[in-house]
C-alpha positions as a printed NumPy array, in Angstrom:
array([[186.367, 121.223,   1.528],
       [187.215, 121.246,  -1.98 ],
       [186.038, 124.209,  -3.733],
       [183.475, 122.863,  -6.278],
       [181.395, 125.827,  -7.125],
       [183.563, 127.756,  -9.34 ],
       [181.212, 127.353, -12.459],
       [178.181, 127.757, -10.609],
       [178.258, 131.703, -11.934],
       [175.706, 134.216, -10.56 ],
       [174.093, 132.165,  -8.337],
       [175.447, 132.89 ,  -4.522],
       [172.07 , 132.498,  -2.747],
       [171.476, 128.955,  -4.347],
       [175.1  , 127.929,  -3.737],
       [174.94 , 129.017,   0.056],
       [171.926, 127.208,   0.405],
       [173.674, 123.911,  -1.591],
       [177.207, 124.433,   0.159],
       [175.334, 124.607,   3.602],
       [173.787, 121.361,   2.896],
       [176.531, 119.279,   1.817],
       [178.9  , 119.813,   4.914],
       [176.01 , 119.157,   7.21 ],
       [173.718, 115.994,   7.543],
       [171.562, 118.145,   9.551],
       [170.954, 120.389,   6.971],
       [170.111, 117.469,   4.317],
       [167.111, 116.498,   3.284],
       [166.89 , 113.474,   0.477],
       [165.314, 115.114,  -2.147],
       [166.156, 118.269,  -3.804],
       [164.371, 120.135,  -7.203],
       [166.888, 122.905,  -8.366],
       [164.611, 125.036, -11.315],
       [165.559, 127.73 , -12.948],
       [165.179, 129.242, -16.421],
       [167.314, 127.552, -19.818],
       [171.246, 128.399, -19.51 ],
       [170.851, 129.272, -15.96 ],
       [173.263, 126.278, -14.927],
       [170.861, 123.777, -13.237],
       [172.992, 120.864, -14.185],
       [176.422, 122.73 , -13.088],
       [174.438, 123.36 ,  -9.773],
       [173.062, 119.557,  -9.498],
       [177.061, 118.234, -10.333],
       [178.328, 120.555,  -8.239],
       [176.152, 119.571,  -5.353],
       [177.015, 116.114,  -6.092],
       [180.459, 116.59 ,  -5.457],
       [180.471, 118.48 ,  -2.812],
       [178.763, 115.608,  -1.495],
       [181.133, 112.921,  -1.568],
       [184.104, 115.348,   0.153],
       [184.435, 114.155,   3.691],
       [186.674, 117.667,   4.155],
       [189.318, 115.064,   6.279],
       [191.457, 114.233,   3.35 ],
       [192.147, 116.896,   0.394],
       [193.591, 114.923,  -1.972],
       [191.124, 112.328,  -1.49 ],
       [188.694, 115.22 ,  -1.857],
       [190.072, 116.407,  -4.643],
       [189.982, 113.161,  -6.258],
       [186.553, 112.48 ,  -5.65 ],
       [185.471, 116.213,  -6.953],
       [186.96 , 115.095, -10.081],
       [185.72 , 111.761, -11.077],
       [182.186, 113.291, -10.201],
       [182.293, 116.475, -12.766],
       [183.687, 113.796, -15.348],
       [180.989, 111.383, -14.698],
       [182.896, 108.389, -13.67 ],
       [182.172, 108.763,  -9.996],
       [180.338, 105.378,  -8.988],
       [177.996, 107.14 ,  -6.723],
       [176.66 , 109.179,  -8.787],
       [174.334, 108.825, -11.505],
       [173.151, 111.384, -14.223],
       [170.02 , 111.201, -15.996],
       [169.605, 112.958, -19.546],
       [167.599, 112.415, -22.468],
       [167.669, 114.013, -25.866],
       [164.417, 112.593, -26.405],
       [161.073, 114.264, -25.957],
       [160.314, 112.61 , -22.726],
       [162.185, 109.916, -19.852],
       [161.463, 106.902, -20.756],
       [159.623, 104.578, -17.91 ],
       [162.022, 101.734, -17.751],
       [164.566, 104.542, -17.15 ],
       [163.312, 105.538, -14.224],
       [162.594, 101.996, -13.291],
       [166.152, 101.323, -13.423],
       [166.857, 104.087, -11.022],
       [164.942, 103.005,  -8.116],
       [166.991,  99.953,  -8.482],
       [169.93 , 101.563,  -8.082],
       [168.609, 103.796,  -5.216],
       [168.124, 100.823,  -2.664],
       [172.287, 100.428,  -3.258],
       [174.195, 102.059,  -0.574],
       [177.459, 104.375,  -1.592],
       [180.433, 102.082,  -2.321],
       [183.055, 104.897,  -1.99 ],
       [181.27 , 108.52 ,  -1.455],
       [179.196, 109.694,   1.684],
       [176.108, 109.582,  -0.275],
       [174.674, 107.967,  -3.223],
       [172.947, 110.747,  -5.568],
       [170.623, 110.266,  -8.423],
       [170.341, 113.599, -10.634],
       [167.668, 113.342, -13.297],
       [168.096, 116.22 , -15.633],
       [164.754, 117.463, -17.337],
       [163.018, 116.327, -15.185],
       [159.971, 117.843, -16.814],
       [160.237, 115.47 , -19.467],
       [158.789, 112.62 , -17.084],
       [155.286, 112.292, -18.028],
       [152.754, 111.938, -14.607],
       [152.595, 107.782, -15.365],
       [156.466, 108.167, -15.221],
       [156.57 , 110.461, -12.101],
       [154.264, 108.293, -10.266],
       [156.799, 104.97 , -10.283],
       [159.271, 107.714,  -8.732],
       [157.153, 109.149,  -6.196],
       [157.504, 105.745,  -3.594],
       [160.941, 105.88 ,  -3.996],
       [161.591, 109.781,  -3.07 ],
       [159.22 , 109.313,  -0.435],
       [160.723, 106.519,   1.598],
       [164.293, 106.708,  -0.068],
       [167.559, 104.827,   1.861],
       [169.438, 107.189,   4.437],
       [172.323, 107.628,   2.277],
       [170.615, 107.991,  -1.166],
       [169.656, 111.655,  -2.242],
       [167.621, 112.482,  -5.479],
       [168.639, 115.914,  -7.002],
       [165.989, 116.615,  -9.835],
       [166.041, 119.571, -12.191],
       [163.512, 121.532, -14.269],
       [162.872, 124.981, -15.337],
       [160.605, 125.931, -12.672],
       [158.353, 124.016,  -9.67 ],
       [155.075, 123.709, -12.317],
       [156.918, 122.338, -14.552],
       [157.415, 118.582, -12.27 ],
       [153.932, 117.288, -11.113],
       [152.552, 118.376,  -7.445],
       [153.065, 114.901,  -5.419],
       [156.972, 115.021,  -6.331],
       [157.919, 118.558,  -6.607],
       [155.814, 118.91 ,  -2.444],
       [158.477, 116.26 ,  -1.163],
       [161.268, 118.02 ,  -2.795],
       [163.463, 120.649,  -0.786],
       [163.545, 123.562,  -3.509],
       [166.59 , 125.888,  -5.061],
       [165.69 , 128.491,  -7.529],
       [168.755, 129.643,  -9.823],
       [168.354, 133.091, -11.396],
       [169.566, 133.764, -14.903],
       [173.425, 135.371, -14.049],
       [174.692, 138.371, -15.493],
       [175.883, 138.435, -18.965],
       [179.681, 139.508, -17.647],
       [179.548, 136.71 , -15.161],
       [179.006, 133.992, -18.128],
       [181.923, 135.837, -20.449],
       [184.28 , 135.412, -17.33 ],
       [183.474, 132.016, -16.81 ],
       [184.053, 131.518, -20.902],
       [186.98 , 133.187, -20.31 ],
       [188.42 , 131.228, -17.071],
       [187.306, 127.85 , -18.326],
       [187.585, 127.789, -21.574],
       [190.37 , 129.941, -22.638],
       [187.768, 132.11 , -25.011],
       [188.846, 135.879, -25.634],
       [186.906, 138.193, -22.895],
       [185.17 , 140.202, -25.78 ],
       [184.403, 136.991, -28.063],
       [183.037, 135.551, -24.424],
       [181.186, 138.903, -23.844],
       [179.545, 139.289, -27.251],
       [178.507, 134.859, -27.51 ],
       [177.022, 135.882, -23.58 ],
       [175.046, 138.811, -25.112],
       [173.491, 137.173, -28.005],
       [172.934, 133.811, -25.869],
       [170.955, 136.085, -23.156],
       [173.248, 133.719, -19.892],
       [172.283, 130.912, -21.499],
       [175.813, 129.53 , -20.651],
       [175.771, 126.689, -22.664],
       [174.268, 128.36 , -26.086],
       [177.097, 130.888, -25.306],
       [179.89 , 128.724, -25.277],
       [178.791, 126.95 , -28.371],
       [178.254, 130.558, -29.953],
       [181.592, 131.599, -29.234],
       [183.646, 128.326, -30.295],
       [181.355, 127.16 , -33.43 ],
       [181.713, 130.195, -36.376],
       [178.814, 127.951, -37.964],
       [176.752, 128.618, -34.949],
       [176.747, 131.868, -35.244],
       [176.483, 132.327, -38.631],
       [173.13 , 130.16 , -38.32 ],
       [172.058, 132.451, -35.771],
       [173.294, 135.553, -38.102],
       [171.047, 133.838, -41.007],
       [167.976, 133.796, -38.737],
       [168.016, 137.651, -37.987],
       [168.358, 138.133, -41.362],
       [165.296, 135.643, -42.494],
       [163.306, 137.599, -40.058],
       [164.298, 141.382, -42.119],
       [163.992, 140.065, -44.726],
       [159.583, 139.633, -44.399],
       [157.738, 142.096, -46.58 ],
       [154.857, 139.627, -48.138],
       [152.736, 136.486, -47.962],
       [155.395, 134.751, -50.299],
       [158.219, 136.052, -48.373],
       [156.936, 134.526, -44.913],
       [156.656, 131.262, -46.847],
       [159.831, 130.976, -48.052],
       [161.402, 132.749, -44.907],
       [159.432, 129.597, -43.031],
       [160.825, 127.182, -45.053],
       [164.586, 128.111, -44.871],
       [164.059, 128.611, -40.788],
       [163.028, 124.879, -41.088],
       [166.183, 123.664, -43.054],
       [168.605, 125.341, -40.891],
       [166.955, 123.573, -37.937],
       [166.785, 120.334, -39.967],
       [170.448, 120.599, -40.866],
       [171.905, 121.587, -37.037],
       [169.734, 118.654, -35.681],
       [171.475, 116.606, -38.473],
       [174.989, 117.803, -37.666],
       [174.311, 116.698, -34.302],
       [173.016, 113.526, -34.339],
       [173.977, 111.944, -37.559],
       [177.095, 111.103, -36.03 ],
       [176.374, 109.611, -32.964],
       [173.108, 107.927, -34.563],
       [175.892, 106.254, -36.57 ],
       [178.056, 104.975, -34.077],
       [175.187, 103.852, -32.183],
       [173.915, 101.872, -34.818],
       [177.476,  99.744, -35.467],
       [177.638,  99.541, -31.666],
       [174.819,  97.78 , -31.397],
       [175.542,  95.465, -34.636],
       [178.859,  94.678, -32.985],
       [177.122,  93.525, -29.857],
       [174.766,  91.443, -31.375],
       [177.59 ,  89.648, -33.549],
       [176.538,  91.282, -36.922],
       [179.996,  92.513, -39.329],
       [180.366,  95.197, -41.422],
       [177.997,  95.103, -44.141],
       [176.317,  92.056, -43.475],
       [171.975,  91.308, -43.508],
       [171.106,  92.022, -39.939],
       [169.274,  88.31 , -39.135],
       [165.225,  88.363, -39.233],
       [165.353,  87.425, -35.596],
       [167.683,  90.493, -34.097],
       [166.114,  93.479, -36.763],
       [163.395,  94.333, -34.081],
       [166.441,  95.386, -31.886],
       [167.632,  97.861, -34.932],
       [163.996,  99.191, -35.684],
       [163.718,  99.701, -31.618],
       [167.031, 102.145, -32.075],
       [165.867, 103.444, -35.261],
       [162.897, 104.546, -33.811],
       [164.28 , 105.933, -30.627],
       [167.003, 107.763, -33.036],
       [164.14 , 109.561, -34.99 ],
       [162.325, 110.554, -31.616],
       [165.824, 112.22 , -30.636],
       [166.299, 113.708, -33.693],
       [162.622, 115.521, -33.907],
       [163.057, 116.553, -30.491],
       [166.217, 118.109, -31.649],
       [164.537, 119.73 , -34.38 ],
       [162.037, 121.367, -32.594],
       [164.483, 122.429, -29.84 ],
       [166.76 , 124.458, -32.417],
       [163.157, 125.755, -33.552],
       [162.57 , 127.07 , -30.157],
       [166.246, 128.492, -29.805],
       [165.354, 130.488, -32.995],
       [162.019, 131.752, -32.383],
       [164.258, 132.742, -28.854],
       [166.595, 134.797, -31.004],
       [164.004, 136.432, -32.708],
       [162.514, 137.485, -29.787],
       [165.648, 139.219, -29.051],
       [166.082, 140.853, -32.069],
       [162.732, 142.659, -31.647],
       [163.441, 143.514, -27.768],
       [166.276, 145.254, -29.429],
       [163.951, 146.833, -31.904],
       [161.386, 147.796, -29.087],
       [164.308, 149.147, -26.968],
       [165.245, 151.515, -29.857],
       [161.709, 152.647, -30.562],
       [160.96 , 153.179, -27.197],
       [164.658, 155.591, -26.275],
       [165.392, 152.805, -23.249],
       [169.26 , 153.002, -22.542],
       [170.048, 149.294, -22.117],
       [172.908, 147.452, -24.062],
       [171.517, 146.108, -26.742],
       [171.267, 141.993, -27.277],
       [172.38 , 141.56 , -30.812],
       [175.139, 144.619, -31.064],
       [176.339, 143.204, -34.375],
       [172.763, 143.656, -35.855],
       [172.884, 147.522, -35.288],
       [171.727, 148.616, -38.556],
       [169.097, 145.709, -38.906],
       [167.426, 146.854, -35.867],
       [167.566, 150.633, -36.943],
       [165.877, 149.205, -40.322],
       [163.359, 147.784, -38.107],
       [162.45 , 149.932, -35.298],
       [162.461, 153.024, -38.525],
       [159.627, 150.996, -40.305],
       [157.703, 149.684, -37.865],
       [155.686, 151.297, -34.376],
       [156.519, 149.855, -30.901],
       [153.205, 148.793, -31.266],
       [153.415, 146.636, -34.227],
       [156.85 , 145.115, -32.638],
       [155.175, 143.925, -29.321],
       [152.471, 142.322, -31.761],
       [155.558, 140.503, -33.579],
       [156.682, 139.14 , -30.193],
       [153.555, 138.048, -29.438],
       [153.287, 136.04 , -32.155],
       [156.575, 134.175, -31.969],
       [155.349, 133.983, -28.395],
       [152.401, 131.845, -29.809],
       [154.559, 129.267, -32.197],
       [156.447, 128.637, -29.433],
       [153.766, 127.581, -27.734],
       [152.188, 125.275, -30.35 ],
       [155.801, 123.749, -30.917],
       [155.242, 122.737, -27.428],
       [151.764, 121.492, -28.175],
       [153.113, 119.503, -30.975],
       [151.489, 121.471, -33.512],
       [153.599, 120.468, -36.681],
       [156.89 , 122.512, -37.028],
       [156.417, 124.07 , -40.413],
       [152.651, 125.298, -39.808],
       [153.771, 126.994, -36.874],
       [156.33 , 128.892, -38.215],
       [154.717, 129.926, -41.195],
       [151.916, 131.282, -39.134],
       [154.603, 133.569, -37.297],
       [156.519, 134.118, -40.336],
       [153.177, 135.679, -41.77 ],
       [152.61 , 137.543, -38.648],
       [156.055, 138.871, -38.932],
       [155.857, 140.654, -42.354],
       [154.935, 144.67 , -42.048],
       [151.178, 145.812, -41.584],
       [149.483, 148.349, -43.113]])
């Protein structure tokens, strides 16, 4: 069989389990939940799977062939769910089932990955739950999430379960390395500050204005010594998320937008007709749902690098001898851990532990980071 699990890094038991699967029918079962924590590669593991699925191990260039088309997407078997929006939409899901009852037209199997998974509300999990339970012999549902809890009890108990592990830092630099041509030590140091999370690390080391975002947000964060301070510190967090949610989305949003004039006749610069502008709102609306989601998720990824910064701090304080996360912040975190007790750092965490979790609750974005910007600043 065509070897598909190259960029599965770190993750042997998981891919044994997967690779075990796939050349057996015996050892398949039709619905699978792979979890495992941000970066760990749940969606490499679920397209990996996928493709290993549709080699028959009788042809290899056939094989080959079909490996391919799957890991670019085009493989008509196969269908990948995503959303960039804060949850899965019903009527996407609805749509799914649909396809479901369709057997393969080319592949061995027909597989349905729905990535996030944990973005399906219970409503939304419920019009799935008939269809993983009495699914087509040839249809297999591959579902991903960070962890079990996180999908609701009647799906995730008729799901066969994989857990990935987050892989070693050296393991995500070679795959950098391997894939993507990216200098082993670049590779090494975006794996570092990313903590595995191999997407954030690939973006870290390709994008110099990812890092020097990231870079910015240390420095926000030593830069805390008042009430005022926090304030401002909270408000400048909040534009750099504002402006990398922009830079993602502004673009597409765009294209979207003339698509979907093009398709419903409308030229360049012409009055959309009364009767077709509830179609535009409807995108409109769905574009600023994307884009706070988007907002909040760079939030998070900051709050996670300031998290790190203080492990590094705490590490210091307390003499552990463990790399470091941030190496190029040495003399920030010597700052830090000289001013502060371990004590006081381990109250800092816990409080960007807490606006993480009232981003999560919705609690609006700039409250919530003011609140841990003012827990940040130096006590006593």
């Amino acid at each position: 069989m065509t070897d598909v699990w190259t960029d599965v890094v770190g993750q042997e038991s998981a891919v044994d389990v997967l690779r075990g699967a796939a050349a057996s029918d015996h050892a398949m079962t039709h619905a699978w939940l792979i979890t495992g924590p941000p970066g760990s590669g749940r969606t490499n593991a679920a397209q990996a799977f996928a493709a290993a699925l549709q080699c028959r191990g009788e042809d290899a260039a056939a094989d080959a062939q079909a490996v391919r088309s799957v890991l670019a997407g085009t493989h008509p078997d196969v269908t990948v769910v995503a959303t960039d929006k804060v949850v899965i939409a019903i009527d996407d899901v609805r749509d799914l089932i649909g396809v479901a009852q369709r057997a393969p037209s080319q592949g061995r199997w027909r597989v349905i990955i729905i990535e996030d998974a944990d973005r399906m509300v219970e409503r939304t999990s419920n019009v799935l739950l008939k269809a993983i339970e009495e699914p087509p012999p040839r249809t297999v549902w591959v579902l991903c999430a960070p962890s079990p809890q996180d999908v609701v009890v009647t799906i995730r108990s008729r799901c066969r379960k994989v857990a990935l592990r987050v892989p070693p830092v050296d393991a995500v630099a070679d795959l950098l390395a391997r894939r993507d041509g990216i200098d082993r030590e670049v590779a090494l140091t975006a794996a570092h500050a990313a903590q595995s999370h191999i997407g954030l690390a690939r973006r870290l080391a390709r994008d110099a204005g990812a890092r020097d975002r990231r870079s910015r947000v240390l420095r926000v964060a030593g830069g805390i010594r008042s009430v005022q301070d926090a304030v401002l510190a909270a408000g400048e967090l909040l534009e750099l998320a504002q402006a990398e949610s922009a830079s993602s989305t502004d673009e597409r949003n765009a294209a979207e937008k003339a698509e979907l004039l093009r398709g419903l006749g409308v030229d360049d610069g012409q009055t959309v007709p009364p009767n077709l502008r509830a179609q535009v709102r409807q995108l409109e609306e769905d574009q600023k749902r994307r884009a706070r989601r988007a907002e909040r998720d760079g939030l998070d990824r900051m709050m996670v690098d300031l998290l790190s910064l203080y492990r590094d701090v705490l590490v210091l304080q307390l003499g552990s001898d463990v790399d470091p996360v941030n190496g190029g912040a040495a003399e920030l975190v010597a700052s830090l851990a000289e001013e502060t007790t371990a004590e006081q750092t381990l109250r800092r965490m816990d409080a960007i532990g807490e606006a993480r979790t009232r981003l999560e609750g919705n609690v609006a974005p700039l409250l919530a980071v003011e609140a841990m910007a003012i827990a940040l600043r130096p006590q006593g």
